[in-house]
C-alpha positions, -999 to +999 in steps of 0.1 A: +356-477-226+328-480-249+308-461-263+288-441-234+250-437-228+235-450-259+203-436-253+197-408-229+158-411-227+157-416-196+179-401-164+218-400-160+235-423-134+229-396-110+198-380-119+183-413-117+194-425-083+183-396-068+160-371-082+130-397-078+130-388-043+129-350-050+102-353-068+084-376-044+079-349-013+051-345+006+025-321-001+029-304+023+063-294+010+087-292+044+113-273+033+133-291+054+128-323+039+133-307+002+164-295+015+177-322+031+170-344-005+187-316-024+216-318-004+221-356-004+219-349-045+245-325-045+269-352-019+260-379-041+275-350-079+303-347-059+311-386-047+306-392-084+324-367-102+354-376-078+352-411-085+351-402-124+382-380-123+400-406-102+395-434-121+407-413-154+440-403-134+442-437-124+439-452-161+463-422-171+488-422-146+492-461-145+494-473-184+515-435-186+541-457-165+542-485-185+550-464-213+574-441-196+593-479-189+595-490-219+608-453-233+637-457-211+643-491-205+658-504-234+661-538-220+617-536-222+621-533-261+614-573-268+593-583-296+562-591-270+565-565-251+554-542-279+524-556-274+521-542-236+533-509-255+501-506-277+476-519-253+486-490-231+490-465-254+447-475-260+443-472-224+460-442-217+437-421-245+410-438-224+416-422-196+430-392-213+398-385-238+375-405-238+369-404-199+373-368-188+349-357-216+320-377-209+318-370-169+299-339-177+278-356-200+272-384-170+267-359-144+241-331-166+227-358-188+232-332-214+260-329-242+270-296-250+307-299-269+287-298-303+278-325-327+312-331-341+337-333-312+305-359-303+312-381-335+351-378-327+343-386-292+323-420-303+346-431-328+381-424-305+354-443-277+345-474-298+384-476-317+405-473-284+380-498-262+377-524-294+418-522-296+422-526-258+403-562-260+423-570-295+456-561-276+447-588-248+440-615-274+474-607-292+491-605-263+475-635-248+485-658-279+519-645-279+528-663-242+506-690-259+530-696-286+558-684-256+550-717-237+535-743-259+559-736-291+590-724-273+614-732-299+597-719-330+590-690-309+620-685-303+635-687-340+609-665-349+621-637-320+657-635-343+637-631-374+628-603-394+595-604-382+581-574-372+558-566-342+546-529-359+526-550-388+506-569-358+503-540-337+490-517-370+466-548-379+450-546-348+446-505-351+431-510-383+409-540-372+396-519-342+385-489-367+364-508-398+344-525-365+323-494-353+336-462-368+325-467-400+288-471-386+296-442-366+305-417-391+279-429-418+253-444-405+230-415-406+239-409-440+227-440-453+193-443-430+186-404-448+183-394-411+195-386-376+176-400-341+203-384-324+193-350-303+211-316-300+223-324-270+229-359-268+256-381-280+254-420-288+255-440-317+230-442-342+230-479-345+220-484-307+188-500-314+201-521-348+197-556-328+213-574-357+247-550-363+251-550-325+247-589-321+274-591-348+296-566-336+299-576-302+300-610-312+338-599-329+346-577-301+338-600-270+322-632-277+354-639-303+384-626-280+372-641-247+368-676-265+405-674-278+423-659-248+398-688-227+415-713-252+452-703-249+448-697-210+439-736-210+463-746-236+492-730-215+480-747-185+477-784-202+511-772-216+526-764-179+510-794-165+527-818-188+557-805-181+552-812-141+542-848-151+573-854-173+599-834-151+628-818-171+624-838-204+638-816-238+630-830-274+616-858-259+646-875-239+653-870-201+675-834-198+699-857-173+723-824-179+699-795-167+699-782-132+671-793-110+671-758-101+667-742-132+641-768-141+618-755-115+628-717-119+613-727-150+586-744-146+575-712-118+581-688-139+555-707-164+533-713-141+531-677-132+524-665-167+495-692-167+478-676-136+483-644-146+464-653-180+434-672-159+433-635-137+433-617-173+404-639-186+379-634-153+389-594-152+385-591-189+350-613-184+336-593-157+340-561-170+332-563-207+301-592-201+278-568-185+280-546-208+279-564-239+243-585-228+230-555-219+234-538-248+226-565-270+192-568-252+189-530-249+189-529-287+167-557-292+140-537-271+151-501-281+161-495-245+127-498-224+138-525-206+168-519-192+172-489-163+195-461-177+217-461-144+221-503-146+237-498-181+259-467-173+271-490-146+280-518-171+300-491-195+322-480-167+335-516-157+349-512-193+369-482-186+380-498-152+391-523-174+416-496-189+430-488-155+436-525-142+453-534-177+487-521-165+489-542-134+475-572-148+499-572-177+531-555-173+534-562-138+535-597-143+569-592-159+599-588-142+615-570-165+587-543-163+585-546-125+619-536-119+612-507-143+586-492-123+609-496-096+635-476-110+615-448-121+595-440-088+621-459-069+660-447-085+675-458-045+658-491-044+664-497-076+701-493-074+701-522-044+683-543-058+706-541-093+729-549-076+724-580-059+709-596-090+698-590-122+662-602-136+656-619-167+635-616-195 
């Protein structure tokens, strides 16, 4: 989820793992050997293409469910869980655009879709992926203010509030990062480095903008969802320490029972937030050094096929976001249940009902 092959100079993912060896037979040029080299190429098109189209069906199919859920649920439709709405509604044009039109690009090395559906495909690219990563920071310091401020978070639910300004705010925030420098930044260097038939950004070799920009896109978000992750866990830990205690005075009325249910269900949300921070670390971290030292050395020093590599963790990113987040929810679990599962659905309803 980013924006794709920066620099095509050298090979493609697959070009490069393999062609060196086509080009390294014998002299004596045994047909057999040729062949045999040409057909592990072809294999290793197909093993990739497949793996390409899967994960996009994957990313599509998955955050298309979350979405579905809260469409008919009506019971989904709580101010936080707006959030989970726009985060998969980034995802989903992931693996609905941004993927499926840049496996040919991957496979040939070569763009043919024209020079404009390129700029459309960079600056849909760089919008959904930077929104997907704002998403998890908004979402993250909403069960921050969930857990450490429960009653003011709670006044705040019943108010007037809206979740649409927060969820617009992080649309717009996503565009002014890149697309601006994807649209104009030709226009104000007087020139293109960009070839017929490639497609990247213009800016991949500006050290400075990408140091800056990545800085508000990763370096920012993973420090703050890091720093609420912690804070919910000092939060929960306290809690343990103190046992039921409300406003500062022993509970001596609350149920032991509920006072654990609680104090689970909390706990859950904190170790599904420490889970969100390592995935969201592992896949966008590669990626973002890379291209950060890429730029500083205008790409001869990092392999072409390491740094695809690194870009598609980010989409991967896009298809583990609906099982990291909504499925850490009850409320969106038993939704999933009742759309692929109507039967089991219907026994489970009725032996209890979960809450929000």
């Amino acid at each position: 989820m980013r924006v794709p092959l920066e620099v095509h100079s050298q090979a493609p993912l697959s070009t490069a793992l393999v062609r060196p060896h086509l080009e390294t037979v014998s002299s004596s040029g045994l047909p057999s050997t040729r062949g045999m080299w040409s057909w592990a190429w072809n294999i290793l098109l197909v093993l990739l293409a497949v793996l390409m189209v899967l994960l996009a069906l994957v990313t599509i199919l998955g955050n298309a469910l979350v979405i579905l859920a809260f469409i008919l649920d009506r019971n989904l439709r709580h101010r936080s869980n707006y959030f989970f709405l726009n985060l998969a509604i980034s995802d989903f044009a992931v693996g609905a655009f941004c993927i499926p039109l840049y496996i040919p690009y991957g496979l040939t090395g070569k763009w043919h879709l024209g020079r404009s559906l390129c700029k459309l495909w960079l600056v849909m690219d760089y919008l959904l992926c930077t929104a997907s990563v704002f998403n998890i920071v908004l979402i993250s310091y909403d069960r921050f203010l969930s857990v450490t401020k429960a009653v003011s978070y709670r006044v705040q639910q019943g108010a007037a509030s809206s979740p649409v300004v927060k969820m617009a705010a992080i649309w717009v925030l996503a565009f002014l990062l890149y697309c601006p420098a994807v649209l104009f930044w030709e226009h104000v260097a007087g020139c293109s480095v960009v070839a017929e038939d490639e497609c990247y950004a213009e800016f991949f070799s500006n050290w400075y903008f990408l140091l800056c920009a990545s800085t508000v896109e990763f370096f920012v978000p993973l420090v703050s969802v890091t720093y609420f992750n912690v804070h919910i866990f000092r939060d929960i830990q306290k809690r343990q320490r103190r046992g039921s205690v409300s406003d500062g005075e022993p509970a001596k009325s609350s149920s032991p029972t509920r006072t654990n249910s609680i104090t689970l269900k909390n706990d859950k949300i904190a170790k599904s937030l420490a889970i969100i921070v390592c995935i969201f670390a592992i896949c966008w971290a590669p990626y973002t050094l890379l291209m950060i030292i890429r730029g500083a050395c205008q790409g001869t020093c990092v392999h072409n096929s390491l740094y695809e590599i690194t870009f598609w963790l980010l989409w991967l990113n896009s298809s583990l976001n609906p099982f990291l987040y909504p499925l850490c929810h009850m409320r969106f679990r038993m939704a999933f249940v009742k759309i692929l599962c109507p039967q089991k659905f219907a026994t489970l309803r009725s032996g209890n009902t979960p809450s929000s």
